[in-house]
mmCIF file of the N, C-alpha and C atoms, coordinates in Angstrom:
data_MODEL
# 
_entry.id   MODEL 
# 
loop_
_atom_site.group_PDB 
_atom_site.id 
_atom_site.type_symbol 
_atom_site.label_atom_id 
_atom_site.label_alt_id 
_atom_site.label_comp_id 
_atom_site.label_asym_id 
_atom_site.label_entity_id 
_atom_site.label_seq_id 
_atom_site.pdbx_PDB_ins_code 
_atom_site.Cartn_x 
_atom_site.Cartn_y 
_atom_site.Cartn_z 
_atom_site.occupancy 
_atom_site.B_iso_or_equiv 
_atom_site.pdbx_formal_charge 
_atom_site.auth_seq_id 
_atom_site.auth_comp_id 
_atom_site.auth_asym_id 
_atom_site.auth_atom_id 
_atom_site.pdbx_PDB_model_num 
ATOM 1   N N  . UNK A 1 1  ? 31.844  -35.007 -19.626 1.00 0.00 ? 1  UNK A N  1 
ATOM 2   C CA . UNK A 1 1  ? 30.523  -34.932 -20.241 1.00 0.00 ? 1  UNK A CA 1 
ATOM 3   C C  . UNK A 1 1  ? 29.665  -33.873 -19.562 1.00 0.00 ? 1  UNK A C  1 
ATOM 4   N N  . UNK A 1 2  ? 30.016  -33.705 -18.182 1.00 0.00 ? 2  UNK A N  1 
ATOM 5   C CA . UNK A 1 2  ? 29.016  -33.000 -17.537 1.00 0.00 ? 2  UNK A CA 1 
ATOM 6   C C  . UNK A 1 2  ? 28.866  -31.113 -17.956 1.00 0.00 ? 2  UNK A C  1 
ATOM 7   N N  . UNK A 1 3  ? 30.555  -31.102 -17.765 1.00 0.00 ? 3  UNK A N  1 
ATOM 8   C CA . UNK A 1 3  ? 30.967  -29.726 -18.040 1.00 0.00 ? 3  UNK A CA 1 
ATOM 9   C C  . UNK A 1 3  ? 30.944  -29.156 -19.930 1.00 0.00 ? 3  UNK A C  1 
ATOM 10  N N  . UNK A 1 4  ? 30.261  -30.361 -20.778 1.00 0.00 ? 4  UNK A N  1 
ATOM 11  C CA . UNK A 1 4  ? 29.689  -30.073 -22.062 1.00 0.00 ? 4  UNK A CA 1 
ATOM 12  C C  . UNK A 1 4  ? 28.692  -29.987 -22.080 1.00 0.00 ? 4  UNK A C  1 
ATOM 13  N N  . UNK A 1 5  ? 27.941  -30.293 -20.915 1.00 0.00 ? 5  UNK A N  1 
ATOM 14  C CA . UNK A 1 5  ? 26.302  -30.169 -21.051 1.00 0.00 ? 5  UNK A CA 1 
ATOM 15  C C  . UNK A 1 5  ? 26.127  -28.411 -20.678 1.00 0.00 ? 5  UNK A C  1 
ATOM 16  N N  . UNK A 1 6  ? 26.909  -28.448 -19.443 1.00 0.00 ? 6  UNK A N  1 
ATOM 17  C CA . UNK A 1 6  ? 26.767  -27.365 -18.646 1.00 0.00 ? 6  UNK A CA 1 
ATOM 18  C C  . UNK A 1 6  ? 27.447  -26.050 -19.894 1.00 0.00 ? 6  UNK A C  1 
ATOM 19  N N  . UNK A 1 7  ? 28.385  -25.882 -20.963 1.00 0.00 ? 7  UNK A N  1 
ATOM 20  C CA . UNK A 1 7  ? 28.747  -25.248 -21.339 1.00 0.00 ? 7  UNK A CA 1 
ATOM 21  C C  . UNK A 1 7  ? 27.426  -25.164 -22.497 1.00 0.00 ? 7  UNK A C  1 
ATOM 22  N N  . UNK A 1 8  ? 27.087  -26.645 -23.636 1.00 0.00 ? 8  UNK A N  1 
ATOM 23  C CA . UNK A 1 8  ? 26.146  -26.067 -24.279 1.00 0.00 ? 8  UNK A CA 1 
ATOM 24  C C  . UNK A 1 8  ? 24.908  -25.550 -23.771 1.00 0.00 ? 8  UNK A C  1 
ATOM 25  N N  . UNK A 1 9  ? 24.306  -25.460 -22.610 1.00 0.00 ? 9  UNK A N  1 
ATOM 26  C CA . UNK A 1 9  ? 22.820  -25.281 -22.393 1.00 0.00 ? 9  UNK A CA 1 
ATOM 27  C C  . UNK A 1 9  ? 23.200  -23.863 -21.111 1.00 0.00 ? 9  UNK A C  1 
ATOM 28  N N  . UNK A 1 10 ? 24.699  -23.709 -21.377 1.00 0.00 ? 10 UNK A N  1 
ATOM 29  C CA . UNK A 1 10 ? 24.940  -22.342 -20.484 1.00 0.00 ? 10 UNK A CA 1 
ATOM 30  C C  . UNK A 1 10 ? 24.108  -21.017 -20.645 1.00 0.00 ? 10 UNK A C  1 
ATOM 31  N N  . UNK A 1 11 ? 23.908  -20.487 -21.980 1.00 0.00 ? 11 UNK A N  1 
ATOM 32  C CA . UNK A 1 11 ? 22.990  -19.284 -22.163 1.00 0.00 ? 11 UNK A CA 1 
ATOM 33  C C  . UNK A 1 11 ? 21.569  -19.850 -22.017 1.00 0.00 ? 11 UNK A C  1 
ATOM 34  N N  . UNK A 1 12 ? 21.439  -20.558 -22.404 1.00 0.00 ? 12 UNK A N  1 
ATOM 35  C CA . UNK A 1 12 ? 19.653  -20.954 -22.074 1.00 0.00 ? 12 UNK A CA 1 
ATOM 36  C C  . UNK A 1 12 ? 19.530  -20.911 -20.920 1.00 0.00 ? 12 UNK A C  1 
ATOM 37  N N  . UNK A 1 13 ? 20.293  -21.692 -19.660 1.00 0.00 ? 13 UNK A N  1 
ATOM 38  C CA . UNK A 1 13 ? 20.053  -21.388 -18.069 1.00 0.00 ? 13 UNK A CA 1 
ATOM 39  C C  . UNK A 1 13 ? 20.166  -20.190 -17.818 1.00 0.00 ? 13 UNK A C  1 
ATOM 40  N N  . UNK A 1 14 ? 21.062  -19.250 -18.485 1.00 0.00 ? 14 UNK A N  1 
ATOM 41  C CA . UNK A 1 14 ? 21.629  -17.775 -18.022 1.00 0.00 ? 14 UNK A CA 1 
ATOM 42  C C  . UNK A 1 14 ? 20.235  -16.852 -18.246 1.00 0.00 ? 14 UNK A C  1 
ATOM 43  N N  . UNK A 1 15 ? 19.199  -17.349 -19.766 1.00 0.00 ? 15 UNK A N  1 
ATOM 44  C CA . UNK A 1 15 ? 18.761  -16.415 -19.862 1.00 0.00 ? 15 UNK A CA 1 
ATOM 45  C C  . UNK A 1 15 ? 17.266  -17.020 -19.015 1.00 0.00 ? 15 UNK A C  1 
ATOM 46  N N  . UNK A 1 16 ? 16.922  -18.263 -18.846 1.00 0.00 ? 16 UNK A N  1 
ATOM 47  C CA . UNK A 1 16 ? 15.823  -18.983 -17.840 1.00 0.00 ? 16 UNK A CA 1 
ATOM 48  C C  . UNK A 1 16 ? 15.942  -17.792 -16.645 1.00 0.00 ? 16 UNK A C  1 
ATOM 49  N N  . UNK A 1 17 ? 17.175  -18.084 -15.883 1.00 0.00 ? 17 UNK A N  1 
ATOM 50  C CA . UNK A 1 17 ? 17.818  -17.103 -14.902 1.00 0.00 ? 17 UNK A CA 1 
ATOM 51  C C  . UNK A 1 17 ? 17.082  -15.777 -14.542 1.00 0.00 ? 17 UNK A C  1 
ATOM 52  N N  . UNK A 1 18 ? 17.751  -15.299 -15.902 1.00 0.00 ? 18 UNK A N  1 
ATOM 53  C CA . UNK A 1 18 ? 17.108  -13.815 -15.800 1.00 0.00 ? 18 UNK A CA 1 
ATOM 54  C C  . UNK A 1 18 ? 15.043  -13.684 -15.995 1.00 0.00 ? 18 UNK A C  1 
ATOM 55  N N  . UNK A 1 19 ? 14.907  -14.254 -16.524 1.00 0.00 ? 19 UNK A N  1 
ATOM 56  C CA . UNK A 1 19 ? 12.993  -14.596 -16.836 1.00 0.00 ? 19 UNK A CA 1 
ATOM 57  C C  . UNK A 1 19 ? 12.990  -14.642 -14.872 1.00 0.00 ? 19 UNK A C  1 
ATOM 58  N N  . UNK A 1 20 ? 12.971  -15.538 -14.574 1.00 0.00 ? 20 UNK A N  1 
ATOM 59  C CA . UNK A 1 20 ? 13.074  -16.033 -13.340 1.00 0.00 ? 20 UNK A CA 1 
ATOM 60  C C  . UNK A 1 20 ? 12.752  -14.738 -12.241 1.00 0.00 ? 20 UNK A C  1 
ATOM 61  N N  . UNK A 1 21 ? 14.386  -14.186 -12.308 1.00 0.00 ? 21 UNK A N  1 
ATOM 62  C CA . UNK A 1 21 ? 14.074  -12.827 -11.584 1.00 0.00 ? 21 UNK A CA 1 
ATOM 63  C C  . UNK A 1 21 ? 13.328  -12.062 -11.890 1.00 0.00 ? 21 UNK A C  1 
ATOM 64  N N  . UNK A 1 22 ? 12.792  -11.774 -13.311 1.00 0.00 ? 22 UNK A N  1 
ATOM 65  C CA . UNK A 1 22 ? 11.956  -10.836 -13.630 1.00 0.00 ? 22 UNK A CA 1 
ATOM 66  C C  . UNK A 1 22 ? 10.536  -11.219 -13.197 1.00 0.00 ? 22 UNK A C  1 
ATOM 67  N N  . UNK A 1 23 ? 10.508  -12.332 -13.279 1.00 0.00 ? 23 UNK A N  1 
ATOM 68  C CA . UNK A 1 23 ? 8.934   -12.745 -12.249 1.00 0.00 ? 23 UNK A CA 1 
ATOM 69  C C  . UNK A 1 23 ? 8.817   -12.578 -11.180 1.00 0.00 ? 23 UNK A C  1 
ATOM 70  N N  . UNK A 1 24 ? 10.234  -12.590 -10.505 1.00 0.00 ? 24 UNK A N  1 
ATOM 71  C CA . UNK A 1 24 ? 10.334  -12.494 -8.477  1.00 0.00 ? 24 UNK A CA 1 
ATOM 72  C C  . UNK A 1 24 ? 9.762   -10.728 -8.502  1.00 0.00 ? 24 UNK A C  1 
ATOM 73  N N  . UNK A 1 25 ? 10.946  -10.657 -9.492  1.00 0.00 ? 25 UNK A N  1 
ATOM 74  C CA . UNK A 1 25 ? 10.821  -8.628  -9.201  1.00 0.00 ? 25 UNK A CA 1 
ATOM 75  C C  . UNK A 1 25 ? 9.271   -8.032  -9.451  1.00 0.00 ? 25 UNK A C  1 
ATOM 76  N N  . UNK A 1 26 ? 8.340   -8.485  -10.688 1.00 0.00 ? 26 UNK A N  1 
ATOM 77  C CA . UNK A 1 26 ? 7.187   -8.185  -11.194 1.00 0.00 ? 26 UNK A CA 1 
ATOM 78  C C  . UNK A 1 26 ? 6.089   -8.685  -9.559  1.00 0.00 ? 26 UNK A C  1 
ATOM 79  N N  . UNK A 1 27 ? 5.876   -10.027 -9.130  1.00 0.00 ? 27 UNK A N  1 
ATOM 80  C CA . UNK A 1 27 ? 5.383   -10.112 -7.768  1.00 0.00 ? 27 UNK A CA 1 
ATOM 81  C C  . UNK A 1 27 ? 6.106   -9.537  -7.127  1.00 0.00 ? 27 UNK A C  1 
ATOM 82  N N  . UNK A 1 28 ? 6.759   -8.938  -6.443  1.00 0.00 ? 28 UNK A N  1 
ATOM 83  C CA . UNK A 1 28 ? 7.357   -8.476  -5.224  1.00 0.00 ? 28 UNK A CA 1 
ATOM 84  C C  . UNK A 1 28 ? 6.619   -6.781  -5.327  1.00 0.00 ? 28 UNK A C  1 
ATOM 85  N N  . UNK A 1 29 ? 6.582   -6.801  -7.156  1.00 0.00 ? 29 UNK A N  1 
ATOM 86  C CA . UNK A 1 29 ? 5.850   -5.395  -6.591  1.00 0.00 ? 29 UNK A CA 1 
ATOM 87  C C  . UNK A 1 29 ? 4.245   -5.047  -6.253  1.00 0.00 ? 29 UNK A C  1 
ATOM 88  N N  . UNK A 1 30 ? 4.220   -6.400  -7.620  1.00 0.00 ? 30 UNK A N  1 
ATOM 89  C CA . UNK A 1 30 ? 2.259   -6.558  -6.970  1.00 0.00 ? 30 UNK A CA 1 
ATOM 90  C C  . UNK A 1 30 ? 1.938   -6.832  -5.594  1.00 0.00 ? 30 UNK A C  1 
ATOM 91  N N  . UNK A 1 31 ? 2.654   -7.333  -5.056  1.00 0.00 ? 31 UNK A N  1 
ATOM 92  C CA . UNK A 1 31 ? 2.317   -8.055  -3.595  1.00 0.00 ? 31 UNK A CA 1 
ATOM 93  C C  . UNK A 1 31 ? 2.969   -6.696  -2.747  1.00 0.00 ? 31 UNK A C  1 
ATOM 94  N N  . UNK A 1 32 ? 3.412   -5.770  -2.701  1.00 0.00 ? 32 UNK A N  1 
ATOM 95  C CA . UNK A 1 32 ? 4.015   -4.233  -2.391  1.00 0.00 ? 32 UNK A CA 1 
ATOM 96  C C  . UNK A 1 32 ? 2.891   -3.189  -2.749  1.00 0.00 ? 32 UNK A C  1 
ATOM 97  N N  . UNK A 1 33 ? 2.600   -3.741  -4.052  1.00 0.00 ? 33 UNK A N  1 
ATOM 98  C CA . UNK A 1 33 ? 1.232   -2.480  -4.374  1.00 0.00 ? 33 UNK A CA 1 
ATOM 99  C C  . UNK A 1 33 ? 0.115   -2.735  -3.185  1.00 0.00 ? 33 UNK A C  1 
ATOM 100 N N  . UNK A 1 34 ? -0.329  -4.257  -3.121  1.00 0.00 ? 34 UNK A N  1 
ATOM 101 C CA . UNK A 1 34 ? -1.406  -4.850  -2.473  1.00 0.00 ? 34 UNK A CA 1 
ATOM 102 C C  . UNK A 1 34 ? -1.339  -4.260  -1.191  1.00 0.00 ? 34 UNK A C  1 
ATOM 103 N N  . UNK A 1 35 ? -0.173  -4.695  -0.049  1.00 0.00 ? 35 UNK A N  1 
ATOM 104 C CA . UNK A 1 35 ? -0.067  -4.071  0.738   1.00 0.00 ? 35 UNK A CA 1 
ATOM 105 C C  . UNK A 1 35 ? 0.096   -2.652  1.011   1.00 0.00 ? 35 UNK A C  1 
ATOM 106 N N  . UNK A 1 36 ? 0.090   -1.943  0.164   1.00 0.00 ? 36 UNK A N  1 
ATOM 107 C CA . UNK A 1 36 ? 0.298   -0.501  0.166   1.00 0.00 ? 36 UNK A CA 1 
ATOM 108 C C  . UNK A 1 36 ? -1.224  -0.091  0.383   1.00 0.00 ? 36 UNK A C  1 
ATOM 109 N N  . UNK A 1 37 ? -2.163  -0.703  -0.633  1.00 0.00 ? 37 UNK A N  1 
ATOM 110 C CA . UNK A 1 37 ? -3.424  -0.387  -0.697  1.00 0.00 ? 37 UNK A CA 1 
ATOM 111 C C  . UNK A 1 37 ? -4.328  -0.822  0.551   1.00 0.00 ? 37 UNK A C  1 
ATOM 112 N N  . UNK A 1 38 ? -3.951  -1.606  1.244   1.00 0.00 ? 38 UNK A N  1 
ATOM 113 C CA . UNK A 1 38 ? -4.389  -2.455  2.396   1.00 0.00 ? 38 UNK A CA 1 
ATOM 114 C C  . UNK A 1 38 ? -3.887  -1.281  3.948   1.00 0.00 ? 38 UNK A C  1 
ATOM 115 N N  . UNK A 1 39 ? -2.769  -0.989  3.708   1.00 0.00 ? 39 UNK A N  1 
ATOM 116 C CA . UNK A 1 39 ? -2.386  0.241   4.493   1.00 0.00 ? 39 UNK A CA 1 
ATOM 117 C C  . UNK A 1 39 ? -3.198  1.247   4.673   1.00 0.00 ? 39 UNK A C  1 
ATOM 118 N N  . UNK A 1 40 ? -3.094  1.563   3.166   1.00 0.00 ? 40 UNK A N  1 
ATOM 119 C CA . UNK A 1 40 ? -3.909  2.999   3.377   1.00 0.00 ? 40 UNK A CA 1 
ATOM 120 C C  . UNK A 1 40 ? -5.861  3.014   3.463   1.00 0.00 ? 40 UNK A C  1 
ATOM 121 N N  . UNK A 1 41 ? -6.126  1.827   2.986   1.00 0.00 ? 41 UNK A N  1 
ATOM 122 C CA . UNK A 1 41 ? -7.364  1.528   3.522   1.00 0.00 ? 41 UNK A CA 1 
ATOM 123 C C  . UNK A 1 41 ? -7.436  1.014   4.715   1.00 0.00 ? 41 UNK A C  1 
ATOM 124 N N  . UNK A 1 42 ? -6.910  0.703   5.618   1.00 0.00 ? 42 UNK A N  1 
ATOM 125 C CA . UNK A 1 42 ? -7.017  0.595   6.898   1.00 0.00 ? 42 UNK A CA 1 
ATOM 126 C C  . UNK A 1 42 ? -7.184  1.744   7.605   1.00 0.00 ? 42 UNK A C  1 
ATOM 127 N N  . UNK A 1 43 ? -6.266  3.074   6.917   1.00 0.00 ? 43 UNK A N  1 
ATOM 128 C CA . UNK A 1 43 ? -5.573  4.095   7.468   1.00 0.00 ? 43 UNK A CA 1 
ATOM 129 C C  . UNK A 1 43 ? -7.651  5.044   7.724   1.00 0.00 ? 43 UNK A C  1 
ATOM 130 N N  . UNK A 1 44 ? -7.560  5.211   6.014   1.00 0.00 ? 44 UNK A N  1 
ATOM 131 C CA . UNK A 1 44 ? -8.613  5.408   6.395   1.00 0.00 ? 44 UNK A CA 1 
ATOM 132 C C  . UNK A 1 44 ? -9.672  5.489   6.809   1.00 0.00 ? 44 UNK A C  1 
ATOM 133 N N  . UNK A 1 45 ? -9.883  3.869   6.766   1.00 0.00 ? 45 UNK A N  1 
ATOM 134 C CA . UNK A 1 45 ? -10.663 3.860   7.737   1.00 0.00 ? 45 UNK A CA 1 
ATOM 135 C C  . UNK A 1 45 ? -10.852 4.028   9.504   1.00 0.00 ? 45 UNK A C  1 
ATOM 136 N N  . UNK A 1 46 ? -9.977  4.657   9.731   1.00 0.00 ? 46 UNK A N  1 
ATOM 137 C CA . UNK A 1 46 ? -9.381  5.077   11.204  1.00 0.00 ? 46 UNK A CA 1 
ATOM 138 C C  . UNK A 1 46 ? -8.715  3.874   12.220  1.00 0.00 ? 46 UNK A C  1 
ATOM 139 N N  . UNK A 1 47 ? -8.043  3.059   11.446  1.00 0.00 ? 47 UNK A N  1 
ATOM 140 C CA . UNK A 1 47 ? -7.070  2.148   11.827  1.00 0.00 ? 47 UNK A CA 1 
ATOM 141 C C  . UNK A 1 47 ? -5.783  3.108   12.643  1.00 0.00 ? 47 UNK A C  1 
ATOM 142 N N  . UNK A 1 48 ? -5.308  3.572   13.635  1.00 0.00 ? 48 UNK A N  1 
ATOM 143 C CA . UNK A 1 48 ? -3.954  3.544   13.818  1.00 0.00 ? 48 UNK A CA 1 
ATOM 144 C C  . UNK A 1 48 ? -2.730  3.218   13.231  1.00 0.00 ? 48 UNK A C  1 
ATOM 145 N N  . UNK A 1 49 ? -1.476  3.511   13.039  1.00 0.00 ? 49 UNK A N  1 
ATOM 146 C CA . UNK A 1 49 ? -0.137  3.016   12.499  1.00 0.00 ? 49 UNK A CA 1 
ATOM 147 C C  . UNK A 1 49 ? -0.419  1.972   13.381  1.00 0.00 ? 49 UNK A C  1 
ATOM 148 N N  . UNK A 1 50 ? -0.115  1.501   14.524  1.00 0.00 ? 50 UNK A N  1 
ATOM 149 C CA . UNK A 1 50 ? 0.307   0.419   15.285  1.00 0.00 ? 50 UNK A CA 1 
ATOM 150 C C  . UNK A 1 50 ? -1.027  -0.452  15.385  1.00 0.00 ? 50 UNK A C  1 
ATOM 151 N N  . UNK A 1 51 ? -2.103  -0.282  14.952  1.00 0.00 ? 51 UNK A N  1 
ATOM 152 C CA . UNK A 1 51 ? -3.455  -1.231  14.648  1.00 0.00 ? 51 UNK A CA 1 
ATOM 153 C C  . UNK A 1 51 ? -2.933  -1.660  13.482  1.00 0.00 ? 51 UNK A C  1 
ATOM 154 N N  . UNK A 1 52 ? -2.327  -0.842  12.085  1.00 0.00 ? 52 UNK A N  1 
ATOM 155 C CA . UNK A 1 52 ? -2.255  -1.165  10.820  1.00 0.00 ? 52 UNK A CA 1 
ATOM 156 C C  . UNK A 1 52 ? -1.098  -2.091  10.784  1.00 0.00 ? 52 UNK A C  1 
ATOM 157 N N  . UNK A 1 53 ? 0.024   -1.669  11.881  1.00 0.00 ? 53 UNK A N  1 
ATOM 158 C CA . UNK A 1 53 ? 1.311   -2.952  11.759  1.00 0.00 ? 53 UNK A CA 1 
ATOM 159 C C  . UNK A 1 53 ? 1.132   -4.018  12.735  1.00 0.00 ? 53 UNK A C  1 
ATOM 160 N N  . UNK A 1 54 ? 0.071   -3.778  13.397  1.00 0.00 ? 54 UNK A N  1 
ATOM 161 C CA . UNK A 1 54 ? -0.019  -5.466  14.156  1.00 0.00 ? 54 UNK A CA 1 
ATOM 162 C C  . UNK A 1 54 ? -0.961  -6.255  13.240  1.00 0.00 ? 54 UNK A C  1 
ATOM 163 N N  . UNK A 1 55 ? -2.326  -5.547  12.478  1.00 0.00 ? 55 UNK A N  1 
ATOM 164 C CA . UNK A 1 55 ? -2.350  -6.075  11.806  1.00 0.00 ? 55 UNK A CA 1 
ATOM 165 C C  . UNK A 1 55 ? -2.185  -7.100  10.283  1.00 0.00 ? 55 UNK A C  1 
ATOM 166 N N  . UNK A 1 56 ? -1.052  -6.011  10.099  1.00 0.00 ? 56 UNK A N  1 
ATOM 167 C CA . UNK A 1 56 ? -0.129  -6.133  8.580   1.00 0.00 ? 56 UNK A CA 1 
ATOM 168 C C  . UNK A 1 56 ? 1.013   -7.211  8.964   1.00 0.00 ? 56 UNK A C  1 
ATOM 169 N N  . UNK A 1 57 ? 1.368   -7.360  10.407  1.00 0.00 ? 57 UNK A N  1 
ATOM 170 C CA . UNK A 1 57 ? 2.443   -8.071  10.744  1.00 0.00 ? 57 UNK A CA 1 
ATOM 171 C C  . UNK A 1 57 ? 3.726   -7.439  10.335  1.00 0.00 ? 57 UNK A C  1 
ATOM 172 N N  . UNK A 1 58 ? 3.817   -5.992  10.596  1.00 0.00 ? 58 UNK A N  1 
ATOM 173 C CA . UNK A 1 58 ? 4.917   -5.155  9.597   1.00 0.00 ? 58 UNK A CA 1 
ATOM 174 C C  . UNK A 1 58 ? 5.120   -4.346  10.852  1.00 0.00 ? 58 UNK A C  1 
ATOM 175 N N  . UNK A 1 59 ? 6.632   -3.634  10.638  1.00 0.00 ? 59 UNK A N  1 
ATOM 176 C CA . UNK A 1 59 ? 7.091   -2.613  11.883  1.00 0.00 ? 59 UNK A CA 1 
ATOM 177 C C  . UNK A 1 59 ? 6.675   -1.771  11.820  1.00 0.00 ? 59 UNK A C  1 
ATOM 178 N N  . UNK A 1 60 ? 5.918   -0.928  12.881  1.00 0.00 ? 60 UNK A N  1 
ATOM 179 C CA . UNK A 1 60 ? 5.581   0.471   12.821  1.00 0.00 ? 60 UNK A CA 1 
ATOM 180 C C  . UNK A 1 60 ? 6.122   1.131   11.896  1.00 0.00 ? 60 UNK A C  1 
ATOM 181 N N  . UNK A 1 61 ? 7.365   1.165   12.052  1.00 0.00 ? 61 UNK A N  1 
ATOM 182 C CA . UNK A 1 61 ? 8.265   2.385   11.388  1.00 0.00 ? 61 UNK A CA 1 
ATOM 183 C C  . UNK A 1 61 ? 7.772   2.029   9.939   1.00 0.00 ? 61 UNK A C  1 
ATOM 184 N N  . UNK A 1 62 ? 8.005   1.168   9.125   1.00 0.00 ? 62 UNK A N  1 
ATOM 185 C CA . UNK A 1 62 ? 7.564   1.000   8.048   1.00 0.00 ? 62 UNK A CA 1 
ATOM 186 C C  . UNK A 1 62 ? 5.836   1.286   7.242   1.00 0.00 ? 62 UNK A C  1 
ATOM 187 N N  . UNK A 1 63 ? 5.085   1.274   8.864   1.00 0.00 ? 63 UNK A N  1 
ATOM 188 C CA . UNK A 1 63 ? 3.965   1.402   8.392   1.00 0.00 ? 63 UNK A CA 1 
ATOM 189 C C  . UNK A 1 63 ? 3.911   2.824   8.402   1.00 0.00 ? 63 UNK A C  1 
ATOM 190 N N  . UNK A 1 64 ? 4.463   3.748   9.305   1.00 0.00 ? 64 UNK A N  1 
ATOM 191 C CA . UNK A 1 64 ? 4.592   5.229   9.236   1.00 0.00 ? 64 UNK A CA 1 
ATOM 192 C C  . UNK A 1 64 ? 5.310   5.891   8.374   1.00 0.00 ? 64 UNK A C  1 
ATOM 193 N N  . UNK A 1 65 ? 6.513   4.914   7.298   1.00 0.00 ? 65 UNK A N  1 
ATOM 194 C CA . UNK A 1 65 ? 6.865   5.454   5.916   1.00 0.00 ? 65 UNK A CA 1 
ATOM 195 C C  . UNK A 1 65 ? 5.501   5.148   5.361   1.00 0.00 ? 65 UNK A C  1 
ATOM 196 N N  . UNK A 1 66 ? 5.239   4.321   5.198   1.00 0.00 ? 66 UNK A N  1 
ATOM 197 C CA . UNK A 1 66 ? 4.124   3.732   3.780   1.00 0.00 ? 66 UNK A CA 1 
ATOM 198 C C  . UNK A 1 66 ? 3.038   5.369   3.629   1.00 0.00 ? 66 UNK A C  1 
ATOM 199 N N  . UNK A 1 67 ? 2.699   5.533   5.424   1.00 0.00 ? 67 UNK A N  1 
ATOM 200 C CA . UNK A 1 67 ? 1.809   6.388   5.682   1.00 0.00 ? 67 UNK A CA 1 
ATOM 201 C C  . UNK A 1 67 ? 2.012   8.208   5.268   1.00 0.00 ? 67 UNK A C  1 
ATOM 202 N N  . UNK A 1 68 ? 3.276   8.448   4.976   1.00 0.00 ? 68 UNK A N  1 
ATOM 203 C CA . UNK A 1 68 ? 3.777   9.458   5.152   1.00 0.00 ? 68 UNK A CA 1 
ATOM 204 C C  . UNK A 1 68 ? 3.592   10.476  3.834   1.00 0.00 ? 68 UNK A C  1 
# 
C-alpha cells in the first residue's frame, strides 16, 4: 500500500520538490543582495574590510571579494 501511495503522489512531491528549491534559491539571493548592500554601506562609510567582517561575521577574504 505504501509503495502505491508513494508511486501515485510521486510527481506531485517531485514537483512540491522543485517549488521548494526555487524558494531556497530566490532567498539565498535576497538575503546575498542584503548583505552585499550592508557591505558596501559599511564600506562607505569608512568601515575597514576586517571592521566589515567582524561585523558581518564573514571572512575577510570574502569581504575583500564582495569589496573588489
Amino acid at each position: 500500500m505504501c509503495d502505491a501511495l508513494k508511486e501515485l503522489f510521486a510527481e506531485e512531491l517531485k514537483e512540491e520538490n522543485e517549488r521548494g528549491m526555487e524558494r531556497g534559491i530566490e532567498r539565498g539571493r535576497a538575503e546575498g543582495i542584503h548583505l552585499a548592500k550592508l557591505i558596501f554601506k559599511l564600506s562607505a562609510q569608512g568601515s575597514s574590510a576586517e571592521e566589515i567582517a567582524e561585523k558581518c561575521d564573514l571572512p575577510l577574504e570574502q569581504v575583500r571579494e564582495i569589496l573588489e
